[in-house]
Structure formats: structure tokens, C-alpha cells
VEXKELO-560257 format. One line per field, with one value per atom (N, C-alpha, C): residue number from 1; residue in one letter; chain; atom name; x, y, z. Coordinates in nm, 3 decimals. Each point is the difference from the previous one (the first is absolute). Layout:
BEGIN
resi: [NUM:...] $
resn: [A:...] $
chain: [A:...] $
name: [CA:...] $
east: [X:...] $
north: [Y:...] $
up: [Z:...] $
***
This chain:
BEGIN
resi: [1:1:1:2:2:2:3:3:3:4:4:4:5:5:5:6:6:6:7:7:7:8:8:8:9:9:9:10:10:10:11:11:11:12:12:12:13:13:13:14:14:14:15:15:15:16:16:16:17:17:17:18:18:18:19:19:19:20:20:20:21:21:21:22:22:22:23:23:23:24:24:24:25:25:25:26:26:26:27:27:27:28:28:28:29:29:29:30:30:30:31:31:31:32:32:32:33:33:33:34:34:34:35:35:35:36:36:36:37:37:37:38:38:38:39:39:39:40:40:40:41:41:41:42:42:42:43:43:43:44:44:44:45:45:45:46:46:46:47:47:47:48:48:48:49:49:49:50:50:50:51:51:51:52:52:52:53:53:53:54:54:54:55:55:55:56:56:56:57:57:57:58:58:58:59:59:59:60:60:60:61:61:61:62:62:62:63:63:63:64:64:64:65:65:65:66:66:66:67:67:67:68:68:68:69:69:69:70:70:70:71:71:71:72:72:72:73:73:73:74:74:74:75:75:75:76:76:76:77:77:77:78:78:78:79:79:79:80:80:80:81:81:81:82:82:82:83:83:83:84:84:84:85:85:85:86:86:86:87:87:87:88:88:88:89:89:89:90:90:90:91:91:91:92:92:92:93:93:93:94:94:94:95:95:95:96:96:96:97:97:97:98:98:98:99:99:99:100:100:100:101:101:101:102:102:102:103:103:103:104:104:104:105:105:105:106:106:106:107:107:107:108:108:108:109:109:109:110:110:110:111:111:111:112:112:112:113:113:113:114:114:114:115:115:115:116:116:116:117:117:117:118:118:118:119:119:119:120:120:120:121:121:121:122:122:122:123:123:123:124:124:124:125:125:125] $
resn: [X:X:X:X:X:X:X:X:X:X:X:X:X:X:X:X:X:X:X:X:X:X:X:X:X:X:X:X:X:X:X:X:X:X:X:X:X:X:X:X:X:X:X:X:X:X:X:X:X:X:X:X:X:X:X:X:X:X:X:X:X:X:X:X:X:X:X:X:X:X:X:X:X:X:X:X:X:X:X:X:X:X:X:X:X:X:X:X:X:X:X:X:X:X:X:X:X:X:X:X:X:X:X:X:X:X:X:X:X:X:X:X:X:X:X:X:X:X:X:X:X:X:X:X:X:X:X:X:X:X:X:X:X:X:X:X:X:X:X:X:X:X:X:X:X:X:X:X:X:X:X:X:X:X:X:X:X:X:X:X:X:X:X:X:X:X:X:X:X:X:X:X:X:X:X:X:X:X:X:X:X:X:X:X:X:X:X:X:X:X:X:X:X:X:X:X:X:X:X:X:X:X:X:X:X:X:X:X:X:X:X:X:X:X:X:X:X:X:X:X:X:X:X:X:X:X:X:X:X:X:X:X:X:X:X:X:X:X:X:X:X:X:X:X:X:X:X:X:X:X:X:X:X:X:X:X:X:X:X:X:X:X:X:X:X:X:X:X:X:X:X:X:X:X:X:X:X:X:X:X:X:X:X:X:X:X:X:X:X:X:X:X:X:X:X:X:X:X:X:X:X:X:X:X:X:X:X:X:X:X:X:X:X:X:X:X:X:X:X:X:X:X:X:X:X:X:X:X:X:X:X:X:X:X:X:X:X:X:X:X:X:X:X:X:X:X:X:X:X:X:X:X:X:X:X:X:X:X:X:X:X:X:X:X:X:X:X:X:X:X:X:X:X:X:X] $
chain: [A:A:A:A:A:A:A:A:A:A:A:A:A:A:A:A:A:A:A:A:A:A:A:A:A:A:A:A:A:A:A:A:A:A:A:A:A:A:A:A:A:A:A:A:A:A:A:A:A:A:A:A:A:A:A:A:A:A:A:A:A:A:A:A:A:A:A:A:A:A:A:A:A:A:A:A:A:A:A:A:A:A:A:A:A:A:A:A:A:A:A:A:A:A:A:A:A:A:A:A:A:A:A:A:A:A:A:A:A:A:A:A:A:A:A:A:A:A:A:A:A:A:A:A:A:A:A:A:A:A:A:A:A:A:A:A:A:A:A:A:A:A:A:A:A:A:A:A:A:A:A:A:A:A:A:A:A:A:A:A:A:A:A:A:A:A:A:A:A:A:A:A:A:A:A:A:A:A:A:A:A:A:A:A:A:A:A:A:A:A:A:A:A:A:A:A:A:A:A:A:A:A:A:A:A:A:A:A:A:A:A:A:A:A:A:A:A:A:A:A:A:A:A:A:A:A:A:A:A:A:A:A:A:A:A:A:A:A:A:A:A:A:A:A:A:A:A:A:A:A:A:A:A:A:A:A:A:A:A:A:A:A:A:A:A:A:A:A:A:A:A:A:A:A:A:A:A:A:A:A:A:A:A:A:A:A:A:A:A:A:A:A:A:A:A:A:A:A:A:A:A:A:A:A:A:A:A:A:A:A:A:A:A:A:A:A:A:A:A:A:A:A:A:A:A:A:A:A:A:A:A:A:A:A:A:A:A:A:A:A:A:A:A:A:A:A:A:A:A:A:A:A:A:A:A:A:A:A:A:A:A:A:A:A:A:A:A:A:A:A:A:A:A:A:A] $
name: [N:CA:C:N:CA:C:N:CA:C:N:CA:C:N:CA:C:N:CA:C:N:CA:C:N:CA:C:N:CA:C:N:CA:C:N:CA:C:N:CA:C:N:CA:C:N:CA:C:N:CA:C:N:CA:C:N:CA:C:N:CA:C:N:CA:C:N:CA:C:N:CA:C:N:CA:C:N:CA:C:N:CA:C:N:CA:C:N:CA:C:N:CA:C:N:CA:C:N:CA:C:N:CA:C:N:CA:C:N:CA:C:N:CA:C:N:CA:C:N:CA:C:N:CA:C:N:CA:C:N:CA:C:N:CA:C:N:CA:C:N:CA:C:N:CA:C:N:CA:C:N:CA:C:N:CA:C:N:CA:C:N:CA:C:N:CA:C:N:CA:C:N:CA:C:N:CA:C:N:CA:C:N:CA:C:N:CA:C:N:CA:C:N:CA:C:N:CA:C:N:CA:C:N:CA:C:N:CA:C:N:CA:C:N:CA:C:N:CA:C:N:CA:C:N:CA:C:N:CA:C:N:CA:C:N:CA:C:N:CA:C:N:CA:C:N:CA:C:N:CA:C:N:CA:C:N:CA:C:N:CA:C:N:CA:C:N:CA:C:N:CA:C:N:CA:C:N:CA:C:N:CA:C:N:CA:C:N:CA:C:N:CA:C:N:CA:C:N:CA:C:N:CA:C:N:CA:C:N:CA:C:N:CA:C:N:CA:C:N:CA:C:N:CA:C:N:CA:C:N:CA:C:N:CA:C:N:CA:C:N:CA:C:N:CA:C:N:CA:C:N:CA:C:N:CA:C:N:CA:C:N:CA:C:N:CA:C:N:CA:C:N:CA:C:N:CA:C:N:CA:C:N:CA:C:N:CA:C:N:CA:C:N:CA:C:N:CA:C:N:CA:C:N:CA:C:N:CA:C:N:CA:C:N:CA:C:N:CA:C:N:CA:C:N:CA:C:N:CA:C:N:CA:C:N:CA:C] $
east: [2.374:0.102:-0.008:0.020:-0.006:0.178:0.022:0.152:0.007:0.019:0.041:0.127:0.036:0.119:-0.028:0.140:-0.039:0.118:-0.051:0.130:-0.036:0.067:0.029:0.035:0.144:0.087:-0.123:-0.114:-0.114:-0.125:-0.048:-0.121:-0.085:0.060:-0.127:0.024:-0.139:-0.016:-0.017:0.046:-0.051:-0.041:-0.155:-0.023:-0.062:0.073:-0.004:-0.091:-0.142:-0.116:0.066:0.042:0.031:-0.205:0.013:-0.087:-0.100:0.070:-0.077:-0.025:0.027:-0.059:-0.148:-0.092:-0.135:0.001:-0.131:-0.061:0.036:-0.054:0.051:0.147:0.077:0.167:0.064:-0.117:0.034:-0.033:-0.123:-0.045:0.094:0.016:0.142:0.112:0.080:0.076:0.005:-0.111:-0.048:0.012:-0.108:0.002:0.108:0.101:0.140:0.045:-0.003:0.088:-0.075:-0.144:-0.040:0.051:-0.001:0.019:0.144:0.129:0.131:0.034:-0.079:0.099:0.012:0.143:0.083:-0.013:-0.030:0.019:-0.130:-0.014:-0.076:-0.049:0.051:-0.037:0.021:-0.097:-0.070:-0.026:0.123:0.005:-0.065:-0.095:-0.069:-0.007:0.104:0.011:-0.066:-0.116:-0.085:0.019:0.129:0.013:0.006:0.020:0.035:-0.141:-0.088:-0.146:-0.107:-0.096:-0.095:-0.128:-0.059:-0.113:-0.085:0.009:-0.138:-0.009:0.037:-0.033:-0.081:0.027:-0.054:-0.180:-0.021:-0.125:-0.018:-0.146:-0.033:-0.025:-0.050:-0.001:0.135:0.113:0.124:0.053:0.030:0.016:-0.094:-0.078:-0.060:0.057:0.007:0.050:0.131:0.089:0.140:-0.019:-0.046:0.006:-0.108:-0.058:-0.036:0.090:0.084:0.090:0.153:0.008:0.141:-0.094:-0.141:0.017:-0.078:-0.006:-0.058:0.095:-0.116:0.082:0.133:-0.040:0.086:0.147:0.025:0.088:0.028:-0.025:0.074:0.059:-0.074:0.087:0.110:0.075:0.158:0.054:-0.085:0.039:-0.027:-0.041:-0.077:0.077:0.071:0.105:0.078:-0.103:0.106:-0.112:0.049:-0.053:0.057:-0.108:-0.016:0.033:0.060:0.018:-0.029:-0.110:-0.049:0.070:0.065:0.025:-0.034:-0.004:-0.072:0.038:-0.004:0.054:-0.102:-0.130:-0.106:-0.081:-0.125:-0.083:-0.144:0.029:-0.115:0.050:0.120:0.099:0.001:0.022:-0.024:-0.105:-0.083:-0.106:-0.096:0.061:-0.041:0.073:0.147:0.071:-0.060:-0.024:-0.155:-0.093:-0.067:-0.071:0.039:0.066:0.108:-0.026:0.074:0.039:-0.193:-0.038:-0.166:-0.092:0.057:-0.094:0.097:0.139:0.033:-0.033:-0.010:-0.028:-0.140:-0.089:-0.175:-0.002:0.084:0.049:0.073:0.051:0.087:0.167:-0.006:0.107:0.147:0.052:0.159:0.068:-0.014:0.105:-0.010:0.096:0.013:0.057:-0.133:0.028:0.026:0.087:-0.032:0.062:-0.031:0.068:0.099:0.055:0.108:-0.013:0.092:-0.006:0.220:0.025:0.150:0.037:0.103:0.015:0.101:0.064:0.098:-0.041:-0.147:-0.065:-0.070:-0.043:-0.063:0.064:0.157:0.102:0.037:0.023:-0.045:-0.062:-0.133:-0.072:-0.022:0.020:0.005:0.166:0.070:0.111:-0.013:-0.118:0.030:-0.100:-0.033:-0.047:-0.134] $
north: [2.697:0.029:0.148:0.042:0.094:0.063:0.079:0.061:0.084:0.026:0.130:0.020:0.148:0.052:0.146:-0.014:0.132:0.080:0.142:0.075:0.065:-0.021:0.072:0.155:0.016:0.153:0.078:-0.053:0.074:0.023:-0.103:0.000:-0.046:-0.094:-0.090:-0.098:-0.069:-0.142:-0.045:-0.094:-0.046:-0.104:-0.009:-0.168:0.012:-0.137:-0.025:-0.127:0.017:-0.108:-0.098:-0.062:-0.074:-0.066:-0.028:-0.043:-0.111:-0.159:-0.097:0.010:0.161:0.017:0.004:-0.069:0.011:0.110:-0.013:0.131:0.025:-0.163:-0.033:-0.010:-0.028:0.065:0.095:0.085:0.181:0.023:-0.003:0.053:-0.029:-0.159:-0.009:0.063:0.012:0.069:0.162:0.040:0.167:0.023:-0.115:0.029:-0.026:-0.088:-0.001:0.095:0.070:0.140:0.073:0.046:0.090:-0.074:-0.119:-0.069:0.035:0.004:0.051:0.074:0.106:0.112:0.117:0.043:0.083:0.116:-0.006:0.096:0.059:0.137:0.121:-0.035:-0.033:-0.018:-0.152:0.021:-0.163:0.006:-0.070:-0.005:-0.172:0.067:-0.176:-0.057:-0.036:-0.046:-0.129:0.042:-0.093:-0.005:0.041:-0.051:-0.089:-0.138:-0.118:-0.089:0.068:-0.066:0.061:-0.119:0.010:-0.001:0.094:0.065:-0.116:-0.113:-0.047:-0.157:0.022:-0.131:0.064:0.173:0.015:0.086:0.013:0.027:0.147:0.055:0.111:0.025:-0.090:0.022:-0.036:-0.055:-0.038:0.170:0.050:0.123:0.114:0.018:0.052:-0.053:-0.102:-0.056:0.040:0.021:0.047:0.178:0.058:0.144:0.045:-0.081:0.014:-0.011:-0.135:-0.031:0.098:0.082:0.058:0.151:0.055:0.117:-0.042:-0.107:0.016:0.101:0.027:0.098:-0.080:-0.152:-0.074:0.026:0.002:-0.029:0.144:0.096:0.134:0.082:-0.055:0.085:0.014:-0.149:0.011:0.072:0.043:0.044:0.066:0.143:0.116:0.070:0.045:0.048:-0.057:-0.126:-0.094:0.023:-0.066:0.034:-0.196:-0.015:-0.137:-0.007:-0.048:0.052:-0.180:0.044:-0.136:-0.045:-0.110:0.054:-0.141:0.034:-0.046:-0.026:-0.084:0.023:-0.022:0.014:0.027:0.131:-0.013:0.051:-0.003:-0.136:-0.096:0.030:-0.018:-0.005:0.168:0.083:0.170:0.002:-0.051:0.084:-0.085:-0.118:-0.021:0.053:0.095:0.043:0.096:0.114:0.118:0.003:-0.128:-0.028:-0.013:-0.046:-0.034:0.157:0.101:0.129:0.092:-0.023:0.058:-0.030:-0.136:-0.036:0.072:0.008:0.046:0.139:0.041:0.136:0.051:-0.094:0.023:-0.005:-0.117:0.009:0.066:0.064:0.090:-0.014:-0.152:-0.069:0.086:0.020:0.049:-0.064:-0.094:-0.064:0.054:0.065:0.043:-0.112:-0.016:-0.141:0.044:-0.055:0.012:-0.127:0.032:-0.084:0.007:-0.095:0.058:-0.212:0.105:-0.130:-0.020:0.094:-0.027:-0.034:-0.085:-0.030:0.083:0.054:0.136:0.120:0.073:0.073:0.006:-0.119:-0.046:0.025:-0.043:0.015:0.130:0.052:0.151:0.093:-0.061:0.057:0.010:-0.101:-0.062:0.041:0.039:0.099:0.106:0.070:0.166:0.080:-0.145:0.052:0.066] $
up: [2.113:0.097:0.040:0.138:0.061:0.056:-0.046:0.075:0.099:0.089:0.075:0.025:-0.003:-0.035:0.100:0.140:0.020:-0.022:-0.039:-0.006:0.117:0.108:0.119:-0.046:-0.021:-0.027:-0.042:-0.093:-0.059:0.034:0.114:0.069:-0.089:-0.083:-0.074:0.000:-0.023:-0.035:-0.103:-0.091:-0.147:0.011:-0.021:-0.042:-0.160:-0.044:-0.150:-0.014:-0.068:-0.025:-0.088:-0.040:-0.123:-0.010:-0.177:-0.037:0.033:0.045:0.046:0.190:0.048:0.174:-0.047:0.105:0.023:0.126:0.002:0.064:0.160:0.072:0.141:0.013:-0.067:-0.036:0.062:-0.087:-0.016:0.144:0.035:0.121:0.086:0.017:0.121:-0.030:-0.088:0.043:0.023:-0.077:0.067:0.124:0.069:0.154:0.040:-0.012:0.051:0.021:-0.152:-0.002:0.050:0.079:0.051:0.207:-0.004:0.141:0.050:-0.087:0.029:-0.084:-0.068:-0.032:0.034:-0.020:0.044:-0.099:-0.090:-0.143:0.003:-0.065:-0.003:-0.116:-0.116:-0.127:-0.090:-0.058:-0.045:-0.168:-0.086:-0.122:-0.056:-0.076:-0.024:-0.115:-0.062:-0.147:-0.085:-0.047:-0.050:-0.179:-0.043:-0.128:-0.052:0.043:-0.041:0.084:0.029:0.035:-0.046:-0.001:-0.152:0.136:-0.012:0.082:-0.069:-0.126:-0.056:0.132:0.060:0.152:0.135:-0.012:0.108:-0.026:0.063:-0.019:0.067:-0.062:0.074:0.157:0.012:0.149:0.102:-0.057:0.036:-0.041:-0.035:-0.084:0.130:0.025:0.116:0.149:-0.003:0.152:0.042:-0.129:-0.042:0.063:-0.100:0.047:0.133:0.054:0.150:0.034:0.020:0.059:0.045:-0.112:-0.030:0.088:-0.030:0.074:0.150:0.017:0.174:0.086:0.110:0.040:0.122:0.024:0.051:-0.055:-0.155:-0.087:0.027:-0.058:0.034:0.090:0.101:0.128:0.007:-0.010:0.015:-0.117:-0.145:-0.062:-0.062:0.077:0.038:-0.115:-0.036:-0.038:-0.212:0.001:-0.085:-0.106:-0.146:-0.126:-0.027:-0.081:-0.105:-0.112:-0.114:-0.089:-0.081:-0.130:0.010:-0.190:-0.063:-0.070:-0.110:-0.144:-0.049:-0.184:-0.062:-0.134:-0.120:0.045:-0.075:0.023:-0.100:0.068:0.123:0.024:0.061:0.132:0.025:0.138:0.047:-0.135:0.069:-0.046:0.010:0.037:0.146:0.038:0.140:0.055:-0.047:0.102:0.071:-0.138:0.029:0.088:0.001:0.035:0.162:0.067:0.110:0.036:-0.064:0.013:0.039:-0.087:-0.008:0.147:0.011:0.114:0.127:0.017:0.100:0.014:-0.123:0.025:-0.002:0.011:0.017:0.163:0.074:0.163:0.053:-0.072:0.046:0.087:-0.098:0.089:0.023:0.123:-0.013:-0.095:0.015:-0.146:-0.140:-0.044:-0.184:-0.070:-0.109:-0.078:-0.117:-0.104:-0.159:-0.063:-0.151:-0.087:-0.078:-0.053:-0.078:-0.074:-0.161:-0.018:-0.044:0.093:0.004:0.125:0.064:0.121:0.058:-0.043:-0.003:0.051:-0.109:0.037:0.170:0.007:0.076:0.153:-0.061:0.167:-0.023:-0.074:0.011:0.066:-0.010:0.059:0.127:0.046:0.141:0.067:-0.084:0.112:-0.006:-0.059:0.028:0.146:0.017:0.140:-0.025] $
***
């Protein structure tokens, strides 16, 4: 199961992976949220999903996906905040973060494995 949750007042979006979403899942509703959203910032809570269904190259198609430069424009300005309750999950978050920053993507990504921290981060602008 996939959630989205927007906090308007905050300029974010939360989507929450639950464990049994597959991969074509995920992707749709990404593009949704890149097709109508309104929000600058994009919180992606993958604690309660088990990365052991998706694959490496699903995992690449993912972080293309999040820094095309299609996806950033509108959110020239906005930070990702990817979050995670292992170490398997931060460290594809890293990974997320590494590659944007080998492209040099506008978007500022990180991890966190608190969801608190995480909206934190994403209101200090």
C-alpha cells in the first residue's frame, strides 16, 4: 500500500511505501505526485518496505526518475528527504543523495531514519 499525505501549510508531500507495494506501484504514484503537485518538498517513507522485492535496476530507474531534470524544475528550490529504519534503506537513501549530487541535481536529498527529523528538515527551508 501506497499513502499520500499533503501538508499544504508546509509545502510537503508525504508518501508512505508500506511493505507488500511493488515496484510499478511506486512508480505510479511518483509520477502522480510529480503530474499534480503543488508542494516544493517530497518526504518518502520507506520504513515499513522491504527493498528484498525490488531489484537493482528498479533502484536505478527510481533515482533517475526522482532527479530528471523533468521532475525538478517545478522544484527548483525543494529538498527530498528519504527515510528509512534500517541500514539497507539508508544507505539506498545515500545513494539517492550521491547520485544527485554527481548531477548536480537542484534538489537536496538526505536520509534520516526518524520521520520527525526528516520533517524537520524539510521546514527549514
Amino acid at each position: 500500500m501506497i499513502e499520500k499525505i499533503v501538508y499544504e501549510n508546509k509545502n510537503i508531500t508525504c508518501i508512505t511505501v508500506e511493505w507488500e507495494a511493488d515496484f510499478s506501484e511506486l512508480l505510479g504514484v511518483l509520477k502522480n505526485f510529480f503530474d499534480d503537485n503543488d508542494t516544493e518538498h517530497l518526504l518518502l517513507d520507506f520504513r515499513n518496505f522491504s527493498f528484498n522485492t525490488i531489484m537493482r535496476s528498479n533502484i536505478r530507474d527510481l533515482y533517475e526518475f526522482f532527479t530528471s531534470r523533468a521532475n525538478t524544475e517545478r522544484r527548483a528550490n525543494g529538498k527530498t528527504a528519504f527515510v528509512g529504519s534500517n541500514g539497507l534503506q539508508i544507505e539506498i537513501g545515500k545513494i539517492f543523495k550521491a547520485y544527485s549530487d554527481i548531477i548536480d541535481s537542484p534538489i537536496k536529498i538526505s536520509a534520516f531514519r526518524s520521520k520527525e527529523k526528516a520533517l524537520s528538515w524539510l521546514e527549514k527551508g
